[in-house]
Structure formats: C-alpha cells, structure tokens
N, C-alpha and C positions, 0 to 999 in steps of 0.2 A: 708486549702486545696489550691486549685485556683494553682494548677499546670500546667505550660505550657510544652508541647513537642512539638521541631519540626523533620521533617526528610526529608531527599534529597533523591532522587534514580535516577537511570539511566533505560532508556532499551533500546538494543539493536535490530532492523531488519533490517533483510536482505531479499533479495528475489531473484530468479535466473530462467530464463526462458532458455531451452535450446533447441536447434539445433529447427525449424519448415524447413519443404521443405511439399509445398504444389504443386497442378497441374491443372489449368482448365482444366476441361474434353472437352471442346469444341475447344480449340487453341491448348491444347495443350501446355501451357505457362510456364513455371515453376517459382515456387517462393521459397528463400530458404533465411532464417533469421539465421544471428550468435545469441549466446547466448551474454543473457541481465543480467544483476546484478544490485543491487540497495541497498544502505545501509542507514538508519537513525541512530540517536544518540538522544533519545527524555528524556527530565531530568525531574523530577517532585518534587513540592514543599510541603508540606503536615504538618499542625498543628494540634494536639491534646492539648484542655482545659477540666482539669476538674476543675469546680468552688465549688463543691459539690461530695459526694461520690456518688449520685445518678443519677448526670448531667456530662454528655462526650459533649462536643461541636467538631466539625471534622471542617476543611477546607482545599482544598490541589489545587494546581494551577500544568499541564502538559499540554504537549505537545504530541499527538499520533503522528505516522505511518500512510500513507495514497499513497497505492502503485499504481501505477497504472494497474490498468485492464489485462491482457494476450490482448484483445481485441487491445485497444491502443495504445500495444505497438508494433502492428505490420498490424497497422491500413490498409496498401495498401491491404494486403490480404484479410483482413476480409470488409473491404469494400469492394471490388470486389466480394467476394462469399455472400455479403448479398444481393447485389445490384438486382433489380427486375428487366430482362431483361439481367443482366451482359452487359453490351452495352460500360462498360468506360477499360480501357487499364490500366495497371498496368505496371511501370517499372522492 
C-alpha cells in the first residue's frame, strides 16, 4: 500500500459593493460612495496517505478570503449614523 497523493487548487473571490448615497436627517448632509471591488487568488496545498486499506491520513495547507465588512468600507458614514448624539462632521 502506503500510497501517497498530493493536490494544488486555486480559489478565486471577488466582492463588489455598489453605488451607497446616504443623507443625515438633521443637516441635511449628503453622503455618496463610488463602487468598491476586491479580488483574491487564495491556492491550497492538500496530501492524501493511505498506509493501510483501512487508514486515510489527510493533511492540506491554504490560504482563505477575508473581505472586509460593507461597514468598513465606507467607515465615515457608518460611523456618523452609529454615533450616539451624531455630534462629529463627516466629509
């Protein structure tokens, strides 16, 4: 027995936020975000052993995707309308 395999992958993401135009109800202010994009290329590494017909041993080594938030990515606004009192100015 005592076969070894290995195997490579790829994955691909993408993420895309589009057009926000928000408005404090109190000023009056307008807020308005172009669209965002964001792309990874994450590969992964991956061994199978069987030493026995009864025994599989797995081990694989990758790399994820980790996008950020909607929140984040257009932090002035969402700060401003979480803010307790709204008291700070937004550009």
């Amino acid at each position: 027995m005592g076969k070894l395999i290995a195997t490579l992958s790829l994955r691909y993401g993408y993420v895309k936020t589009y057009d926000i135009f928000g408005e404090d109800r109190f000023t009056y202010t307008p807020y308005e975000y172009e669209t965002l994009t964001d792309e990874q290329l994450n590969p992964k590494l991956g061994f199978l052993y069987r030493p026995s017909d009864f025994t599989v041993l797995r081990a694989s080594y990758g790399r994820s995707s980790t996008f950020a938030p909607l929140m984040y990515l257009h932090w002035k606004l969402m700060t401003y309308l979480m803010r307790p009192g709204r008291t700070m100015k937004c550009m």
